[in-house]
C-alpha positions, -999 to 999 in steps of 0.1 A, spaced: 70 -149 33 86 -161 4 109 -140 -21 82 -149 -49 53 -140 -29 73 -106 -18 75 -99 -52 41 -106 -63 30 -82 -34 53 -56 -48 42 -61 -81 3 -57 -74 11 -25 -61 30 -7 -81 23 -22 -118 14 2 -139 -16 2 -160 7 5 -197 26 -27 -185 -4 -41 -193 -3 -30 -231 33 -44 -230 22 -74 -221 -5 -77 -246 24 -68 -270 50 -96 -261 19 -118 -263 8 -106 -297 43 -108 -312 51 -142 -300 22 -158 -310 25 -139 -347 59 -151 -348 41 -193 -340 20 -185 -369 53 -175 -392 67 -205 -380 41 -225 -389 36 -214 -421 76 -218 -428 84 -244 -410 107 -264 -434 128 -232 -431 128 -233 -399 139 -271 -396 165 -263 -422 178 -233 -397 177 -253 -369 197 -288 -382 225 -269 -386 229 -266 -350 214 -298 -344 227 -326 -364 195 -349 -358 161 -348 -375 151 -313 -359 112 -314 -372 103 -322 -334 123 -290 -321 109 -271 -351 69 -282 -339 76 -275 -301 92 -238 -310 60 -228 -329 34 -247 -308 51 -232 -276 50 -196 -295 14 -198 -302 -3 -210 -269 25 -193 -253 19 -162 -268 -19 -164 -262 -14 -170 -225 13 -139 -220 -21 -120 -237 -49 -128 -218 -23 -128 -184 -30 -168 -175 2 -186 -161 24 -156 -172 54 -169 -152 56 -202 -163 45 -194 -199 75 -168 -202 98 -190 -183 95 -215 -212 101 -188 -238 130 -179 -224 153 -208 -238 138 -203 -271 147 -167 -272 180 -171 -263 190 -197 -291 174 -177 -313 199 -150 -305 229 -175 -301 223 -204 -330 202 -182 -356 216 -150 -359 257 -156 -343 267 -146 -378 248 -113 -380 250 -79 -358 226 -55 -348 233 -33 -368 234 -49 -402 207 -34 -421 190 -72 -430 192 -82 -389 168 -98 -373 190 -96 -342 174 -69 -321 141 -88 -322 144 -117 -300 170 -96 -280 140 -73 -274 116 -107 -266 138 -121 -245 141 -93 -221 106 -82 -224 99 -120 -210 124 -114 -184 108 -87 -171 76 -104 -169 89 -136 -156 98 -113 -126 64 -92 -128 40 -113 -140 8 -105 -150 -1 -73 -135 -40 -68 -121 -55 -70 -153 -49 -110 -160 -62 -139 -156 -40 -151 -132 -50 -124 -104 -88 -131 -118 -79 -163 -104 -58 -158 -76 -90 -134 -63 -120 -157 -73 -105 -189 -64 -138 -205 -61 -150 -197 -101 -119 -220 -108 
């Protein structure tokens, strides 16, 4: 048995039903934070061109597109792993490029956020979805698929 599988096992039997809300939360504030992207996203190419000296508007899509589905995914539990695994990265430049110049306890930081995501998707990369998710839904029914 593999280590993934071991902890999948472990997982389904001990995951508490309130994880589930957490989940639901990460989801929720991900995807809200797609949808301030999108609605800002010149400010966001601006922030991000200082770290990257090319035309950033690429990186600036992928971040919000990958927020938004990504966020919707983490919620209704489908491919929770791989979903979180790809916001990982994000997460942590935002901590390192965006806000290096602030500290958490500034009173304008928005430090603590994505420090907050970004172990919140760690946990769940090592969790994943819990019983209530699509991805057991699946993993029972695998002939609905």
């Amino acid at each position: 048995m593999s280590v993934l599988q071991q902890i999948d096992k472990w997982s389904s039997a001990h995951h508490p039903r309130w994880l589930i809300v957490l989940r639901v939360a990460l989801g929720l504030c991900l995807f809200i934070k797609g949808i301030s992207f999108i609605s800002n996203i010149t400010t966001l190419e601006i922030l991000l061109q200082k770290d990257f000296k090319t035309s950033s508007l690429w990186i600036a899509y992928a971040v919000t597109w990958i927020h938004l589905f990504g966020g919707l995914m983490i919620v209704v539990g489908l491919l929770t792993r791989l979903v979180v695994l790809l916001q990982i990265p994000i997460l942590v430049g935002a901590i390192v490029m965006v806000n290096t110049n602030q500290t958490i306890f500034s009173g304008s930081s928005e430090l603590l956020f994505p420090i907050v995501l970004l172990l919140l998707s760690i946990f769940f990369l090592i969790e994943g979805g819990g019983p209530i998710s699509l991805d057991n839904y699946f993993r029972k029914h695998p002939r609905d698929m």
